[in-house]
Backbone as CSV, one residue per row, in Angstrom:
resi,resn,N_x,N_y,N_z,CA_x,CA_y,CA_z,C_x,C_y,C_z
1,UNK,18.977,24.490,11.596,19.622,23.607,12.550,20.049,22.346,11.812
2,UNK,21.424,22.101,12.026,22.059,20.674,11.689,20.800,19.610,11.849
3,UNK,20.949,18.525,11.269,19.788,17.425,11.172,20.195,17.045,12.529
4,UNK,21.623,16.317,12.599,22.200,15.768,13.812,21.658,16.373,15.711
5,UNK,21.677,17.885,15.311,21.162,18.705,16.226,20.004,18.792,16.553
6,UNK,19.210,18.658,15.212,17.633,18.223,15.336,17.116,17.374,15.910
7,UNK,17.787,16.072,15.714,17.349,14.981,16.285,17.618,14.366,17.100
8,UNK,18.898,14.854,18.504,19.522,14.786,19.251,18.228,16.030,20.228
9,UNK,17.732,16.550,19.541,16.934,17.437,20.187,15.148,16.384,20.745
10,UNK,15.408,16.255,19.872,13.829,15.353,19.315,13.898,13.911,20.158
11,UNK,15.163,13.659,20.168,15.448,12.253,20.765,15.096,12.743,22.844
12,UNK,15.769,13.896,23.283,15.591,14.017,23.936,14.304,14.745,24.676
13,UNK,13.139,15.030,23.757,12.209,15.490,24.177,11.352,14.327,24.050
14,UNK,11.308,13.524,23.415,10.453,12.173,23.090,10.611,11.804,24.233
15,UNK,11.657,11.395,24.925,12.168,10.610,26.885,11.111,11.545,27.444
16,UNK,11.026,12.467,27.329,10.022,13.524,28.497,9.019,13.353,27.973
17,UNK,8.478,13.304,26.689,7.070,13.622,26.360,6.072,12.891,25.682
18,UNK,6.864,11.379,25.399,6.268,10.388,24.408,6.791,8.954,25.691
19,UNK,6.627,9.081,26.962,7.358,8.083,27.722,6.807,6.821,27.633
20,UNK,5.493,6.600,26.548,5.393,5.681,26.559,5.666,4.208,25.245
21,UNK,6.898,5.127,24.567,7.344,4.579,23.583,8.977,4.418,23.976
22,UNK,9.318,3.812,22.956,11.056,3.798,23.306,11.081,5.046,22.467
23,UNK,12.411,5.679,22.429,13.188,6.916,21.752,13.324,6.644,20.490
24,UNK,13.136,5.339,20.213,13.683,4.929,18.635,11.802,4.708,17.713
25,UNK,10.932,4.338,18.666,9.671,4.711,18.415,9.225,5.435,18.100
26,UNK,9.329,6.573,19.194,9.180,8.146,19.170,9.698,9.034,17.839
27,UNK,10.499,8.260,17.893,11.693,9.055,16.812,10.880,9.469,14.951
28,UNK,10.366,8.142,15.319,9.952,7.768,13.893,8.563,8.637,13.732
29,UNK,8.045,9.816,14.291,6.849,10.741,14.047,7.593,11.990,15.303
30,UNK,8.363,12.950,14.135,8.841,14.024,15.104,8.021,14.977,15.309
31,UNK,6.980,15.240,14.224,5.792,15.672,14.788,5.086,15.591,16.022
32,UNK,4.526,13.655,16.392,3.728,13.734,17.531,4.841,14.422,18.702
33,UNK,6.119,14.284,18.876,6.978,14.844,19.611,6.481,16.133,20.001
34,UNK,6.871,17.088,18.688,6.688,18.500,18.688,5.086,18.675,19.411
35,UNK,4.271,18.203,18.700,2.861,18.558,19.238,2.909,18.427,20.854
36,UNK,3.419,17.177,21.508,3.465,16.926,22.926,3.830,18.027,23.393
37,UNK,5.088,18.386,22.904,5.746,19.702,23.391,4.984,20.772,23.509
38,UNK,4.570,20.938,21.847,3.623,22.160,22.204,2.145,22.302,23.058
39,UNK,1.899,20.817,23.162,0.676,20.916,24.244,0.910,20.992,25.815
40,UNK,1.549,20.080,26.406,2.260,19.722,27.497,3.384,20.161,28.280
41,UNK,4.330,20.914,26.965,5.556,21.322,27.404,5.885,22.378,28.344
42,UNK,7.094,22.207,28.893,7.297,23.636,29.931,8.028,24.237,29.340
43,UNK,8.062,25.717,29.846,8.201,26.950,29.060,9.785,26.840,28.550
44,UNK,10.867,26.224,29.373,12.074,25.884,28.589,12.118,24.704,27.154
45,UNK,10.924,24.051,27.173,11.463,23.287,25.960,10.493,23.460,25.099
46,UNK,9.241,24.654,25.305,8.878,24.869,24.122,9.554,25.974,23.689
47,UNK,10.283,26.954,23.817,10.948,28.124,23.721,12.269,27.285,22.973
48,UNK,12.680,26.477,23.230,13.860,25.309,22.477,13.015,24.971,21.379
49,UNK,12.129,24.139,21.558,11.524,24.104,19.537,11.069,24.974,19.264
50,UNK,10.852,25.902,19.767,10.680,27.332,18.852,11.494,27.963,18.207
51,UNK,12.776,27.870,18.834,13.958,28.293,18.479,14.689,27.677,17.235
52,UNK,14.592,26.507,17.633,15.763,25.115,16.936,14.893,24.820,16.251
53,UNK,13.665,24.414,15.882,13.153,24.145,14.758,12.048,25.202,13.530
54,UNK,12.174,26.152,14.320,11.119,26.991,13.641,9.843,27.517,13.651
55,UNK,8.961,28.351,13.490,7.996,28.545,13.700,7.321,27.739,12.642
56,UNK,7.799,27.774,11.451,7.224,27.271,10.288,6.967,25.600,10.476
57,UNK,8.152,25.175,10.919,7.718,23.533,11.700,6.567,23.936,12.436
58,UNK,6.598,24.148,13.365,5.210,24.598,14.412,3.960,24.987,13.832
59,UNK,3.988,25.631,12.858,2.752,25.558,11.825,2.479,24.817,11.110
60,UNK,3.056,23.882,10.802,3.041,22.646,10.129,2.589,21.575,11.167
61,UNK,3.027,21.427,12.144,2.189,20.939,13.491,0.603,20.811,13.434
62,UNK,0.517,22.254,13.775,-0.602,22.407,14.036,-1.533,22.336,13.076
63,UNK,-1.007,22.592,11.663,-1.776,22.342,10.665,-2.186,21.157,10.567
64,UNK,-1.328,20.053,10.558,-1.604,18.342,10.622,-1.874,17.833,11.724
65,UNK,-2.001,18.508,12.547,-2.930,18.399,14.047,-3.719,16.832,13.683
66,UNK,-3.687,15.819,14.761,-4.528,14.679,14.727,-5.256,15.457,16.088
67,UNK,-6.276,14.326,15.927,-7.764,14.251,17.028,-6.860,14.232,18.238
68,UNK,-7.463,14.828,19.282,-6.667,14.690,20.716,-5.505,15.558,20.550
69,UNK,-4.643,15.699,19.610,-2.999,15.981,20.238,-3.024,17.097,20.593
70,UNK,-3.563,18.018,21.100,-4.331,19.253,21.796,-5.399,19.749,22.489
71,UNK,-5.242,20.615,24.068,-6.276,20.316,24.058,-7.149,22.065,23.693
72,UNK,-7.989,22.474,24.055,-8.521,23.597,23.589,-7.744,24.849,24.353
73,UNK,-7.528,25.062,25.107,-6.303,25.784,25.562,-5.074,26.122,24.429
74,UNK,-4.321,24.877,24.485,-3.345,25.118,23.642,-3.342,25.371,22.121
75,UNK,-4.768,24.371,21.586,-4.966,24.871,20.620,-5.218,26.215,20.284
76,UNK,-5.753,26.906,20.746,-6.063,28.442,20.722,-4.798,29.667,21.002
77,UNK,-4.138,28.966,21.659,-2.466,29.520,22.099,-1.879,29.633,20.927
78,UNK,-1.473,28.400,20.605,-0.720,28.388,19.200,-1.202,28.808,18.064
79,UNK,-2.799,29.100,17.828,-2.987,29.699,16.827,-2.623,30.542,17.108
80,UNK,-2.725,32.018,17.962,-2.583,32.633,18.116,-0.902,33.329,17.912
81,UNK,-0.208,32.528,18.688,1.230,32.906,18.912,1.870,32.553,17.496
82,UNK,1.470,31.674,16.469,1.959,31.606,15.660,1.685,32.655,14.080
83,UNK,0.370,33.172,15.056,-0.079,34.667,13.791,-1.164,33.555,12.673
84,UNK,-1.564,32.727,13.112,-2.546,31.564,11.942,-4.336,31.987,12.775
85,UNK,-4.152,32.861,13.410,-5.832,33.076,13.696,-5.470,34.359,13.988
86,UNK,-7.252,35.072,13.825,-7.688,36.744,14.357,-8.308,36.163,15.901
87,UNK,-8.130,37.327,16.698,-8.438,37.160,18.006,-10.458,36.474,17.619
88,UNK,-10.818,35.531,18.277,-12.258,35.136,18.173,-12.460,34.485,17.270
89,UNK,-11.038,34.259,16.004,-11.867,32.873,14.973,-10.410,32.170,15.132
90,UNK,-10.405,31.624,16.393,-9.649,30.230,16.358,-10.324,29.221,15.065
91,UNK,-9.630,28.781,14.642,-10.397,27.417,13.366,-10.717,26.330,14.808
92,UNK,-11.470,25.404,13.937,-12.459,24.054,14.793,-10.995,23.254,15.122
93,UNK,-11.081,22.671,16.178,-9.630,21.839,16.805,-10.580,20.245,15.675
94,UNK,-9.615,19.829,15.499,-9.644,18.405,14.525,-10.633,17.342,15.534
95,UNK,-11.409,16.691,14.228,-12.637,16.122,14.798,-12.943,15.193,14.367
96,UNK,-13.694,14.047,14.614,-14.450,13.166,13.631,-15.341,13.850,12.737
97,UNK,-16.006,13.152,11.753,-16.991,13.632,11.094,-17.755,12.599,11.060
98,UNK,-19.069,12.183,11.535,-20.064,11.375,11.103,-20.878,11.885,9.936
99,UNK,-21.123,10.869,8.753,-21.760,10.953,7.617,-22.618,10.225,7.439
């Protein structure tokens, strides 16, 4: 996908899914975008970044996963749908570590 297309994409999912930033905020981590999407999103605009940006973006998501941006539901979804887990070893959703 064109960059232009990308981010005309991104710009408009940030308004729905990051509402508590401006678009030009949002803009600047297209990741937390995508993740919103993939946690929160409805079935038309995650099926749109699936499409338009890739699965491989989407694994890259989830790989750099921060604390919170999922919740155990979705985390387990997307491993799944993206072929990155066996049915029963979802990996640990991102955590603190006390030392």
């Amino acid at each position: 996908m064109p960059v232009t297309e990308a981010s005309a994409l991104l710009e408009e999912l940030a308004r729905k899914y990051v509402w508590w930033k401006s678009t030009e905020e949002a803009a600047v981590y297209p990741d937390r975008i995508v993740a919103q999407v993939m946690d929160i999103g409805d079935y038309n605009d995650v099926q749109r970044v699936s499409d338009e940006l890739g699965e491989d973006f989407l694994r890259q998501v989830l790989r750099q996963a921060e604390i919170g941006q999922f919740t155990p539901r979705s985390w387990a979804y997307w491993h799944y749908r993206l072929g990155l887990a066996e049915p029963e070893r979802v990996p640990p959703m991102p955590g603190r570590r006390i030392d």
